[in-house]
C-alpha positions in Angstrom: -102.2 -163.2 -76.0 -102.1 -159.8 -73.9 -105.4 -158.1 -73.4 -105.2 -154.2 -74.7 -107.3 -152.7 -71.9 -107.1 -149.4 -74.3 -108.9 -151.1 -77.0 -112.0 -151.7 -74.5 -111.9 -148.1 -73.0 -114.9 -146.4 -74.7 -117.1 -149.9 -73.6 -115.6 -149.4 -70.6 -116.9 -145.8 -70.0 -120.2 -146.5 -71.5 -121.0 -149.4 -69.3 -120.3 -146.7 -66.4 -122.2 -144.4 -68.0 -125.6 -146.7 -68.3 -124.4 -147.8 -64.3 -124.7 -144.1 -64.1 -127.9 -143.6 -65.3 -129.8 -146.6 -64.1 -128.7 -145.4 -60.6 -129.8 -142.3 -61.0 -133.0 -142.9 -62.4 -133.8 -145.2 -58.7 -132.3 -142.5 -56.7 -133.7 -139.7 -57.9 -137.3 -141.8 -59.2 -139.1 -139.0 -56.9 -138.0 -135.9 -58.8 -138.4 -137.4 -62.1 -142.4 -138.6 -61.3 -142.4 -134.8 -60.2 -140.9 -133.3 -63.5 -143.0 -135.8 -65.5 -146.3 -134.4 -63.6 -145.5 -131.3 -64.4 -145.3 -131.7 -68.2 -141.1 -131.8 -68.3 -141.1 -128.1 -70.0 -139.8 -126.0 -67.5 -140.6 -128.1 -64.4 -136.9 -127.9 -63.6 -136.5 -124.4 -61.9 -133.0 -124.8 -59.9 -134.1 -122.0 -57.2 -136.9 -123.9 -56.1 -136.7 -127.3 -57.4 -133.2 -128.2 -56.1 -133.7 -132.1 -55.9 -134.7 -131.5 -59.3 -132.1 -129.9 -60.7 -129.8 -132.4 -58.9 -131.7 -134.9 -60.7 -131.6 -133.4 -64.0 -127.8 -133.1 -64.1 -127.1 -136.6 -62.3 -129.3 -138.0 -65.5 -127.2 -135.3 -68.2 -123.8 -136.3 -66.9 -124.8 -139.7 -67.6 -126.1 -139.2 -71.1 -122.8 -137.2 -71.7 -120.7 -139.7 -70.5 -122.4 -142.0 -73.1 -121.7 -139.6 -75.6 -117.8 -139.3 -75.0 -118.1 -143.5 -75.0 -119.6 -143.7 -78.5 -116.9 -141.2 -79.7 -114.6 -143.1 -78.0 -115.4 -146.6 -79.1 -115.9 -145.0 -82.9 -112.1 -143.7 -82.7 -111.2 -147.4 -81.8 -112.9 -149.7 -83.6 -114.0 -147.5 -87.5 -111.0 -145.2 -87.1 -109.0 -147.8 -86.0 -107.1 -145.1 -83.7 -106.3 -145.1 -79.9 -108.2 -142.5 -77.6 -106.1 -139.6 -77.3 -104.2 -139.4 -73.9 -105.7 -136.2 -73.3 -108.7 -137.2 -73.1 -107.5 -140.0 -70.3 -106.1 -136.8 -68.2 -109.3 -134.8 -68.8 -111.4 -137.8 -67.1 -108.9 -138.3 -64.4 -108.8 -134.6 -63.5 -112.6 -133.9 -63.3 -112.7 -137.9 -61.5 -110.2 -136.4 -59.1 -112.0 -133.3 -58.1 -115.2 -135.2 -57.8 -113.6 -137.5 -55.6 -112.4 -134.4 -53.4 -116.1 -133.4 -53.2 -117.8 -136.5 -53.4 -115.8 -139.2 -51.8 -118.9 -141.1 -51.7 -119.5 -141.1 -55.4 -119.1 -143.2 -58.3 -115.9 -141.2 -59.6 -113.9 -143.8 -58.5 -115.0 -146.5 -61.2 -113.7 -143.7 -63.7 -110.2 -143.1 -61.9 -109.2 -146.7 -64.0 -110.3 -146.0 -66.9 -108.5 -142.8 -67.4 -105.5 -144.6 -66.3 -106.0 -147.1 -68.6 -106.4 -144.9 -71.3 -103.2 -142.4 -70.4 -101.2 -145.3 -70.0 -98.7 -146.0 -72.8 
């Protein structure tokens, strides 16, 4: 029996997307105990709070990332479609250019995945 990588895909990107997440709540536990001491409305001001913001978007990526999983998985297993290639290119484009940026960056685990998914 051949395992359909494809059919996995939106687990796939949600397990990254919690890896995501738990890593950026150690890495960025500082600015988070700062935004939480000042009462989360408006404690994120990006011109003077930039390990904030950093932290902020690190933690929203991550939550978006779990988002385009659900939608994923939902396609796949109620629709009992395939994820569209294009969104396969979409992540490997924007895994690319964080690669370029970041080479020292988790956009590598995604690089697969969108593979996987763009693959026939």
């Amino acid at each position: 029996m051949k395992l359909n990588l494809k059919s996995y895909s939106g687990v796939m990107l949600a397990w990254t997307a919690f890896l995501h997440t738990i890593v950026g709540i150690i890495i960025y536990r500082e600015q988070i105990a700062d935004i939480a001491s000042d009462g989360f409305i408006n404690a994120v001001k990006p011109q003077l709070h930039a390990g904030r913001a950093a932290a902020f978007w690190f933690l929203m990526a991550g939550v978006l990332m779990f988002m385009l999983a659900r939608l994923m998985n939902w396609l796949i297993r109620v629709k009992g479609t395939v994820v569209p290639k294009f969104v396969g290119v979409y992540l490997l484009a924007l895994s690319l250019i964080g690669v370029f940026f970041m080479p020292v960056s988790g956009f590598w685990l995604v690089i697969p995945q969108a593979i996987i998914i763009i693959r026939k």
